[in-house]
N, C-alpha and C positions, 0 to 999 in steps of 0.2 A: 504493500500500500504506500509506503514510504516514496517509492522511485517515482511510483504514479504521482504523488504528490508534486513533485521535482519536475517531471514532464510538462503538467499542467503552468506550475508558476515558469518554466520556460517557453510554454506557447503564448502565457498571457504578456512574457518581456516582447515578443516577437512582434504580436499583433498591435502590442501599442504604437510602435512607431507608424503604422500605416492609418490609426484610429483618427478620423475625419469627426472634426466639431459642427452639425448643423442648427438650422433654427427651428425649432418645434412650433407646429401649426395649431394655436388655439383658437376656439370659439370668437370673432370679434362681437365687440360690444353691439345688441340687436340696434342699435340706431344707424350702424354701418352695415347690416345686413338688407339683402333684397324683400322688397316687401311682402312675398310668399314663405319666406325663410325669418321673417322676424323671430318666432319663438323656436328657430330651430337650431340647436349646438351644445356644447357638452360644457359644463362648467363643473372643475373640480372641486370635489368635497373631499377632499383627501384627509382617514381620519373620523370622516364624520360616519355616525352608526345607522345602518339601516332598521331600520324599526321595527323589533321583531315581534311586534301584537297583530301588524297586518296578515288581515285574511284573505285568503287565497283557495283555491281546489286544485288539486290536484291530477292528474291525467286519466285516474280513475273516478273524479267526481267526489272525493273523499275534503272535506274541508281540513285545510292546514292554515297555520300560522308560521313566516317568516321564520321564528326561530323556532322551529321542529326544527331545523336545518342548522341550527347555530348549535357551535361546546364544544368540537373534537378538532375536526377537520377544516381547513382554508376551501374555500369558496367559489367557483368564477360564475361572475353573474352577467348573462347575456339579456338586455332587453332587445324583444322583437315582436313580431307579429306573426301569427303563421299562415295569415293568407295574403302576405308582403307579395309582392309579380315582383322582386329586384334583390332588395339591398340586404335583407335578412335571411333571407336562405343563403343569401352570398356567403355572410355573417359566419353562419351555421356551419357552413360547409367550410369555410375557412378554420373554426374553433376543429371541428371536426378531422381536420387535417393536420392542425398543431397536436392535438391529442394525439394520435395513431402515433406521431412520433415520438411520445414523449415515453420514460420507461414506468411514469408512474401511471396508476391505475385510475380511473374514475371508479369511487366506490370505495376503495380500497385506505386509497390515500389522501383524496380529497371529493369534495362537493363540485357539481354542477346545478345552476338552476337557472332555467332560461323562461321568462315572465313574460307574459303577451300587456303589455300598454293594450291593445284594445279590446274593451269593457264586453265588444259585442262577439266576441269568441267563447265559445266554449271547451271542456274535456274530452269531449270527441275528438276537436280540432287540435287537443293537444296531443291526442293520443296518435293520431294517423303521422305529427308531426315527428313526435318520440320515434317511431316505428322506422322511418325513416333514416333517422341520423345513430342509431342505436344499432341499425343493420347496416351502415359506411363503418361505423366506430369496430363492432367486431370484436369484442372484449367482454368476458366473463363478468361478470358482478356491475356489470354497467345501467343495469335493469334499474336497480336498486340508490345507484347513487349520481344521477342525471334524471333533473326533477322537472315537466314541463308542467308552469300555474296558468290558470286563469282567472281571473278575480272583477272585484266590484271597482267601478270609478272611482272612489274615493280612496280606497286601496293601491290602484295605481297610481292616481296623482300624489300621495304623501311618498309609495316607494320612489319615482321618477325625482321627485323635490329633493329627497334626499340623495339621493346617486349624483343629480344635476343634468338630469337627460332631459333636454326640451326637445320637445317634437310638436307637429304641427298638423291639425288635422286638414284634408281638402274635400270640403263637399263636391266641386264638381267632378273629382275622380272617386270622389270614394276611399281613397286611401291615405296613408298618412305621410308627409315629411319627417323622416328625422337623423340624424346620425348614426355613425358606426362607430361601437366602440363595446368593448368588455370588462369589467372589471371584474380585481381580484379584491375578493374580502378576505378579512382575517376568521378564524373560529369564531369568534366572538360577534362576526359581522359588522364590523368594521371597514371602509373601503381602506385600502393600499396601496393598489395603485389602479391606471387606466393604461389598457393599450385600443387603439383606432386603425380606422381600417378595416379589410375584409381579409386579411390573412395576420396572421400571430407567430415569430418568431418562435419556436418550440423551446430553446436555448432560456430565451428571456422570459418563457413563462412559466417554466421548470422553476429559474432561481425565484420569481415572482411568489411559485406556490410554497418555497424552502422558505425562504422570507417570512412572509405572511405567517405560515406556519411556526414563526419564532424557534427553526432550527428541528422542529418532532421529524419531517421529513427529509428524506437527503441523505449522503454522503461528506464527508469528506474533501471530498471534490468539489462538491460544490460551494463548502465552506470555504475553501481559496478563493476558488470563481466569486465570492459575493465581497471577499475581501478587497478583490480587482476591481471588482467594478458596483457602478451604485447608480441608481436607478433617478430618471432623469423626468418628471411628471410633464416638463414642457416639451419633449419627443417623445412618452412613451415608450418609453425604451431603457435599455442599459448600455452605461457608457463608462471607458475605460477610467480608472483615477492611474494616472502616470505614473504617479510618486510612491504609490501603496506595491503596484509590479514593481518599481525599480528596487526599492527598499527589498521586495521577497525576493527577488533577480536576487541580488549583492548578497542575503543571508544564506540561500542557498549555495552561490559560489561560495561561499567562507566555509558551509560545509563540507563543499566537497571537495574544496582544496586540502582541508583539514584531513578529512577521512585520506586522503593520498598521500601529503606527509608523515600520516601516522602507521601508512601502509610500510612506506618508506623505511621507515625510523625501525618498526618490526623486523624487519628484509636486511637490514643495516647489522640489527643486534642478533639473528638468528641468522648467520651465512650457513652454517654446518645442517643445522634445518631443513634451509632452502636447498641446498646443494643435494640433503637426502632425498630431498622430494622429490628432484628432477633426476636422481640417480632411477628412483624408482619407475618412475616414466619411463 
């Protein structure tokens, strides 16, 4: 486990020199938004707790409460719709494809729960939806710990307030405006962070769910990887800290220059040793 360790903090010196600083795309303020799009855009609540008395049903029609889902496990919470024609199946299919790659489990290791915002669906509609992305996903115990709700209005707009997901209704399509985005809560249900978009880096949402998880899941490995890098709310993303690789760069060489003089200095004080060994050979 040790060498593995070594490998990692030398991929992480590698990649920093090439690690590119860009500008992260947030919400602009609604008065510079289009007037279709006024109430549409993600504003973070980073930190702030999702409410866990709201009522919801479940895929089976079964009524739940937001935190049946909160205590053990980290969280990723997808709003969508599930008779979206676009941007939320995209969504789905996207979360759905970071998952397959990831080695943790839905179920297992952490929570899914993807909430329809609109009022006018039912657990039918959740059920035919599940069915779908549970039969891409392809994993044992996934049944059980990938949750699609349906709820009352007043249930969605306190969860929505709270996450910071404005979306926009259009009478003349029928459908809604809104953004893409996924967040990850803590056990506790707590947001942590937000990633956007219609595809999710697998990498950063592994460390996302270790995170979240205040270290219960994970490796080792991944404890480096979070000491390297730290997670950035205005990209969304994880970004390298220079100084934290250069520092384990430099402590590793000192290790293992050390482990080789000491190898040395052995080889030095045991020649008749050495010499027996290679007679032996």
């Amino acid at each position: 486990m040790r060498w593995k360790a070594v490998l990692w903090i030398a991929a992480c010196a590698a990649s920093a020199w090439g690690q590119g600083m860009t500008r992260g795309i947030l919400s602009p303020p609604a008065s510079q938004r289009p007037p279709g799009l006024k109430n549409v855009g993600i504003e973070q609540r980073l930190n702030e707790q999702i409410p866990p008395g709201l009522s919801f049903r479940d895929e089976t029609g079964k009524p739940v409460r937001l935190g049946d889902y909160f205590g053990t496990k980290p969280i990723i919470l997808d709003l969508a719709y599930y008779k979206c024609p676009m941007l939320c199946s995209e969504v789905l299919a996207g979360l759905t494809s970071a998952l397959r790659s990831m080695k943790f489990d839905v179920g297992r290791d952490f929570e899914v729960l993807t909430v329809s915002f609109d009022a006018r669906e039912t657990p039918q509609d959740a059920t035919e939806t599940k069915a779908i992305y549970l039969k891409r996903y392809r994993r044992a115990g996934a049944q059980g710990g990938w949750h699609f709700l349906t709820g009352p209005q007043p249930s969605i707009h306190a969860l929505t307030q709270a996450a910071g997901f404005q979306y926009q209704y259009d009478p003349k399509t029928g459908q809604f405006a809104h953004s893409t985005a996924i967040m990850v809560l803590t056990p506790q249900g707590k947001i942590a962070q937000y990633y956007y978009g219609m595809e999710f880096a697998p990498n950063d949402l592994r460390l996302a769910l270790v995170q979240a998880s205040q270290n219960k899941i994970g490796n080792v490995v991944d404890q480096i990887l979070l000491y390297c890098y730290h997670y950035d709310p205005s990209l969304g993303k994880y970004n390298l800290i220079i100084f934290r690789v250069l520092r384990l760069a430099g402590l590793a060489t000192i290790l293992l220059l050390g482990a080789f003089m000491v190898l040395m200095f052995w080889r030095d004080a045991h020649p008749r040793e050495q010499n027996g060994l290679n007679h032996h050979v």
